[in-house]
MARDRENLUM-313170 format. One record per atom (N, C-alpha, C): residue in three letters; x, z, y. Coordinates in pm, whole numbers, padded with zeros to 5 digits, always signed. Layout:
<pts>
ALAXZY
...
</pts>
This chain:
<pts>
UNK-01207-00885+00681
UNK-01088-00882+00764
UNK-00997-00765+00723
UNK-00870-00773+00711
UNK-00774-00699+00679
UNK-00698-00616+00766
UNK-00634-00546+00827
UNK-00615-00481+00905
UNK-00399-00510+00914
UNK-00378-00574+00969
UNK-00208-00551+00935
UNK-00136-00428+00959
UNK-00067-00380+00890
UNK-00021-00245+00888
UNK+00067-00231+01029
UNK+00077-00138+01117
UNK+00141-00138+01230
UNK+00174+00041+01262
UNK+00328+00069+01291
UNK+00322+00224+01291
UNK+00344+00294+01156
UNK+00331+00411+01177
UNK+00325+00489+01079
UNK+00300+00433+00909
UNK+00133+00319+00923
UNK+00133+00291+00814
UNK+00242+00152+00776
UNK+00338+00122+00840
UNK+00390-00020+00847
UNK+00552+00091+00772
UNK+00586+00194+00835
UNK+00657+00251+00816
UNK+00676+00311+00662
UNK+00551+00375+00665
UNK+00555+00419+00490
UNK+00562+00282+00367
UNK+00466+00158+00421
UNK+00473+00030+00341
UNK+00630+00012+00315
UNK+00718-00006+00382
UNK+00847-00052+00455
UNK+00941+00035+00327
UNK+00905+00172+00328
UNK+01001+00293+00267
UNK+00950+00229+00128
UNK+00793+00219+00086
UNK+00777+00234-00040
UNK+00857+00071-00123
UNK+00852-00004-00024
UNK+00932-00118-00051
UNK+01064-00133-00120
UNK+01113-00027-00039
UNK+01304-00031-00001
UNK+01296+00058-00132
UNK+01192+00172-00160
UNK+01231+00210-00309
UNK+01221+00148-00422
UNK+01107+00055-00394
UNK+01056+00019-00535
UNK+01185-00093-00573
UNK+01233-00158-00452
UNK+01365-00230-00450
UNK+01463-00223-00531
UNK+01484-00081-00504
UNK+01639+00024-00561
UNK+01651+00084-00643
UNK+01527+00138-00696
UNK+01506+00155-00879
UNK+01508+00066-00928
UNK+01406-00091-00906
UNK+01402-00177-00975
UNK+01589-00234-01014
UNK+01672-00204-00898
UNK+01798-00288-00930
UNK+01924-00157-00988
UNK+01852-00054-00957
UNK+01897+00056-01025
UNK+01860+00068-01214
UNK+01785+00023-01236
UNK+01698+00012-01380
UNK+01734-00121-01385
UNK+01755-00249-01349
UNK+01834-00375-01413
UNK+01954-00333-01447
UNK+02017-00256-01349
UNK+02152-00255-01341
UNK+02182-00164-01478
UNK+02090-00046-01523
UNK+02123-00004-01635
UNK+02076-00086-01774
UNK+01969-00117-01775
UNK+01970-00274-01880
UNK+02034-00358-01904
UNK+02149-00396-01773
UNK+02206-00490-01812
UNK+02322-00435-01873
UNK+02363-00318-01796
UNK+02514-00280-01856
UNK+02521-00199-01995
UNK+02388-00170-02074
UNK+02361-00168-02198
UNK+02322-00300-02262
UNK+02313-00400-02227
UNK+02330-00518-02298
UNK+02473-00565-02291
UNK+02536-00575-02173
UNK+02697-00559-02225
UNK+02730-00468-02324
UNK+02699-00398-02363
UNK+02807-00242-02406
UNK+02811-00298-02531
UNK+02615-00353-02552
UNK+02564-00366-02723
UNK+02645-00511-02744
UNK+02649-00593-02678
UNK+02727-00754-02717
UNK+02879-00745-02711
UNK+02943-00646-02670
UNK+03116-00633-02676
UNK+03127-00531-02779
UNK+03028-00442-02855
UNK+03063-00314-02911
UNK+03102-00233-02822
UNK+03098-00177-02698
UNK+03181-00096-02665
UNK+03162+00036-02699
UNK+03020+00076-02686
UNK+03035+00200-02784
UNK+02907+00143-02915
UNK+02922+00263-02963
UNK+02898+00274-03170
UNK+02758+00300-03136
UNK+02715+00358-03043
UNK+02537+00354-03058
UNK+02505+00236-03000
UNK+02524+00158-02892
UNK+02484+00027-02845
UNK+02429+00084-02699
UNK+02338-00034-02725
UNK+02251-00032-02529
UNK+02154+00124-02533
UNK+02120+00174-02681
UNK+02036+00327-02651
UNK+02057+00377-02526
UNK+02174+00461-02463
UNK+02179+00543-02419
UNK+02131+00518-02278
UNK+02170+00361-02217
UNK+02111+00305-02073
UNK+01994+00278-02103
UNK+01959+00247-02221
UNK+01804+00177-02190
UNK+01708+00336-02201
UNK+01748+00409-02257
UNK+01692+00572-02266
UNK+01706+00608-02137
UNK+01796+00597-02025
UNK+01792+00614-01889
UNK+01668+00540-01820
UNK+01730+00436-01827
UNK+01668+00344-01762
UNK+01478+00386-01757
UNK+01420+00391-01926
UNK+01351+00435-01926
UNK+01278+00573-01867
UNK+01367+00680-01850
UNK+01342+00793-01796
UNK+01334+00785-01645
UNK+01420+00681-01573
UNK+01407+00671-01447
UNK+01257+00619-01414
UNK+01177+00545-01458
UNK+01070+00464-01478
UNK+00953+00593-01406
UNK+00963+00705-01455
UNK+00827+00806-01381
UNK+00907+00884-01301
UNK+01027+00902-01323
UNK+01127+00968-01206
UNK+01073+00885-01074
UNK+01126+00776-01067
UNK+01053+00676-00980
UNK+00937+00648-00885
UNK+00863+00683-00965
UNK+00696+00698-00883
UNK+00684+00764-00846
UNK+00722+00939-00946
UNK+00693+01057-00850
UNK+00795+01065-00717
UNK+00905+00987-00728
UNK+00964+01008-00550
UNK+00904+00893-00489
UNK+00879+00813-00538
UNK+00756+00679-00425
UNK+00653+00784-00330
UNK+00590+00863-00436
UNK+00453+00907-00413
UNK+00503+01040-00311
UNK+00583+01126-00341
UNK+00666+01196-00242
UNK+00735+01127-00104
UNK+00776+01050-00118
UNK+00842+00967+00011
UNK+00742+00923+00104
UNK+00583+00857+00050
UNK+00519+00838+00125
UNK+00415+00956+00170
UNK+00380+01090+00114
UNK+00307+01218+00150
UNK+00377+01329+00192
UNK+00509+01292+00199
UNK+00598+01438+00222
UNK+00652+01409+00322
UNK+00606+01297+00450
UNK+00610+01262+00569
UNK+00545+01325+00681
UNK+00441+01403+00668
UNK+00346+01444+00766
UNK+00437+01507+00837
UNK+00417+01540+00956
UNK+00446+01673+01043
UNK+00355+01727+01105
UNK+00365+01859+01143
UNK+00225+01922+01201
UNK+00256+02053+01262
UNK+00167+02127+01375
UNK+00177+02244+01399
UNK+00042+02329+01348
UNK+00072+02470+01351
UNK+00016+02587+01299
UNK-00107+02638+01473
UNK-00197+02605+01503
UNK-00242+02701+01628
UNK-00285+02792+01584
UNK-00211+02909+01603
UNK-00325+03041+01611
UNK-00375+03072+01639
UNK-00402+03027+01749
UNK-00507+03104+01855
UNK-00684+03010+01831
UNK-00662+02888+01797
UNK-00764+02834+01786
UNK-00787+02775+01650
UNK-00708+02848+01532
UNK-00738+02853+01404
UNK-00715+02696+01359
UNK-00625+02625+01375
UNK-00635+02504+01349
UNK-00499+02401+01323
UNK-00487+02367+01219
UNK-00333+02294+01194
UNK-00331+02148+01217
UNK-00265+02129+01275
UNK-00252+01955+01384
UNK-00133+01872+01275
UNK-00226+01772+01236
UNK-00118+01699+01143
UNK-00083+01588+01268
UNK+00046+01536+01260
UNK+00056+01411+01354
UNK+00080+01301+01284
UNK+00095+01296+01177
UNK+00134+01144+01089
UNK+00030+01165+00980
UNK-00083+01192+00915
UNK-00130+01114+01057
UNK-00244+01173+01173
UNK-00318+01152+01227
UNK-00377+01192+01334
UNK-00443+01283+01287
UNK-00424+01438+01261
UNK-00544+01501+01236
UNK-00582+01652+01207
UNK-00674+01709+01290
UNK-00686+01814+01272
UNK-00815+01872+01142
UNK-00707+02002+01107
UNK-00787+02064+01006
UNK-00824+02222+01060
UNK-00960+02234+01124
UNK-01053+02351+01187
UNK-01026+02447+01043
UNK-00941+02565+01049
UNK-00971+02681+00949
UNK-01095+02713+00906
UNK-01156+02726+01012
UNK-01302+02786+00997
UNK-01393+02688+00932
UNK-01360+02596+00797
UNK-01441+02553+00765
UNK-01363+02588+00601
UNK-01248+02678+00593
UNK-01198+02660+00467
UNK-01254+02819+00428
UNK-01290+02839+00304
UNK-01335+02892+00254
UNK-01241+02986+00163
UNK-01122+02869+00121
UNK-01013+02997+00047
UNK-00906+02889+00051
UNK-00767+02997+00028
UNK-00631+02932+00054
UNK-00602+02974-00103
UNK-00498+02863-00169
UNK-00394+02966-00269
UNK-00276+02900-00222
UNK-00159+02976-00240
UNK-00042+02937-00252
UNK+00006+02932-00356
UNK+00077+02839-00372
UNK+00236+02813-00485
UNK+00359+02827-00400
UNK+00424+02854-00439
UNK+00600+02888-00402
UNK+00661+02791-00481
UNK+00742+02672-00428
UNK+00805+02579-00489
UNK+00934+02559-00382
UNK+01077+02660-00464
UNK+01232+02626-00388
UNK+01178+02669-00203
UNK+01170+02597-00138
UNK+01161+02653+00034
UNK+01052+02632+00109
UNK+00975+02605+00016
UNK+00856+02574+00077
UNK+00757+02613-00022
UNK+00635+02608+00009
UNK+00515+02633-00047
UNK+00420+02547-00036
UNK+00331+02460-00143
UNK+00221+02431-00222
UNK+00078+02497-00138
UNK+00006+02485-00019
UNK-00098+02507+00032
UNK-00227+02456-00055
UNK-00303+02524-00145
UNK-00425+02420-00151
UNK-00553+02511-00085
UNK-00615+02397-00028
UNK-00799+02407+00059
UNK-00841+02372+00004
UNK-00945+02561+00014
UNK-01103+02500-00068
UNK-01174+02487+00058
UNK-01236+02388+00071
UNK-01327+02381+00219
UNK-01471+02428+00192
UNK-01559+02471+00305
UNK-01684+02528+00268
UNK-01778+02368+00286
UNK-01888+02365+00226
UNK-01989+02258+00202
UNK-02094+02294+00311
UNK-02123+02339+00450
UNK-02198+02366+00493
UNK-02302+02217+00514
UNK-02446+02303+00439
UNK-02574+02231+00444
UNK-02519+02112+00334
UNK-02480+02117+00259
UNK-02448+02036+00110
UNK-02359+01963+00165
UNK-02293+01935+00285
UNK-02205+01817+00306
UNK-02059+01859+00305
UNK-02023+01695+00249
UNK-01862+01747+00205
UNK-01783+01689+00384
UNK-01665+01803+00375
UNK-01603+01828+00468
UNK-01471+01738+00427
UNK-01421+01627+00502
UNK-01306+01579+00487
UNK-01167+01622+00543
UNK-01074+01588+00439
UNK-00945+01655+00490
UNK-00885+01690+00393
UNK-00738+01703+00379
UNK-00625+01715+00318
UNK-00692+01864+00166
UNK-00629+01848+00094
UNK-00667+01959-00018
UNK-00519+02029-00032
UNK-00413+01967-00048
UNK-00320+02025-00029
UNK-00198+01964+00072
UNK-00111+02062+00106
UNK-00015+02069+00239
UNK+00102+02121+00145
UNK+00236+02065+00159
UNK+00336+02122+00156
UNK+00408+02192+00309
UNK+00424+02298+00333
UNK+00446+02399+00444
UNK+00586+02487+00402
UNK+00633+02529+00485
UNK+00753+02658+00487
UNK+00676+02784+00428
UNK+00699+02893+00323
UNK+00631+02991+00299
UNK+00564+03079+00418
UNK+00672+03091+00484
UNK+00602+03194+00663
UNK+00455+03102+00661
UNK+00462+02954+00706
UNK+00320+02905+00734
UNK+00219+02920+00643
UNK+00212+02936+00556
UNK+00167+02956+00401
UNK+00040+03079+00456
UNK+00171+03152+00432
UNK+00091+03285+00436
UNK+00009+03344+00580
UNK+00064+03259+00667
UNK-00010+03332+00810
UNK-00128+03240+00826
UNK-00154+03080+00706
UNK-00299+03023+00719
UNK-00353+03076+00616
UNK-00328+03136+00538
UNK-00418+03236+00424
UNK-00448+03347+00511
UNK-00354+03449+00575
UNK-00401+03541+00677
UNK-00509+03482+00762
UNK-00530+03346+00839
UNK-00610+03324+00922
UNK-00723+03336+00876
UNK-00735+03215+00752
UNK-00889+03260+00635
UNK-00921+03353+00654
UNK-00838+03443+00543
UNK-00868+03565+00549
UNK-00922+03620+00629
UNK-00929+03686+00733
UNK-00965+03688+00853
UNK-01131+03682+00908
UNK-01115+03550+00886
UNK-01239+03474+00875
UNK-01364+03540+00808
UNK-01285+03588+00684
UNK-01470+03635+00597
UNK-01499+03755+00653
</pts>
């Protein structure tokens, strides 16, 4: 049995749709108008220069698919009970099971990655990395920190 997407996950299906849509007619649209250019002469190199687009748009593409559908979450920071509340989707991540933070600095935000601890050999589920505002960054590395 299959589950029909409803909510949140019906929402991200929906977006990844409407993109894959708009490159695809964004990338015809440059194929085609380099097959005009090359069948009228209009310019002296031919269809190269759109189909060299076209092509470059091709991983441009995925990496904003793959962004559009993970760079959706929202969430709060608790301090007091060491713990960051994702709401899209449902879920909390207990500090006290992460073991080490690093940051990256990327433009206004920051690159979070979790190392989680393995207590009694078992793996701990949950996000590995978070894109966050730098302030949040650093005050869940402070929390770790903390911690040891």
């Amino acid at each position: 049995p299959v589950d029909v997407p409803s909510g949140t996950k019906l929402d991200r299906a929906m977006d990844a749709a409407v993109g894959a849509v708009v490159m695809g007619a964004v990338i015809g649209a440059l194929m085609g108008i380099g097959r005009y250019v090359s069948q009228n002469e209009l310019l002296a190199v031919g269809a190269g220069p759109f189909t060299g687009a076209a092509a470059l748009l091709i991983p441009i593409a995925l990496v904003a698919l793959v962004f559009a559908s993970f760079l959706q979450s929202v969430g709060a920071l608790d301090r007091e009970d060491r713990t960051i509340y994702l709401y899209e989707p449902d879920q909390a991540i207990d500090l006290s099971v992460i073991e080490d933070v690093s940051i990256r600095p990327i433009g206004d935000s920051a690159v979070v990655t979790l190392s989680y601890a393995q207590p009694d050999g078992q793996y701990v589920q949950g996000p590995r990395r978070l894109v966050v505002p730098p302030a949040v960054a650093r005050d869940v590395a402070a929390i770790v920190d903390s911690q040891r």
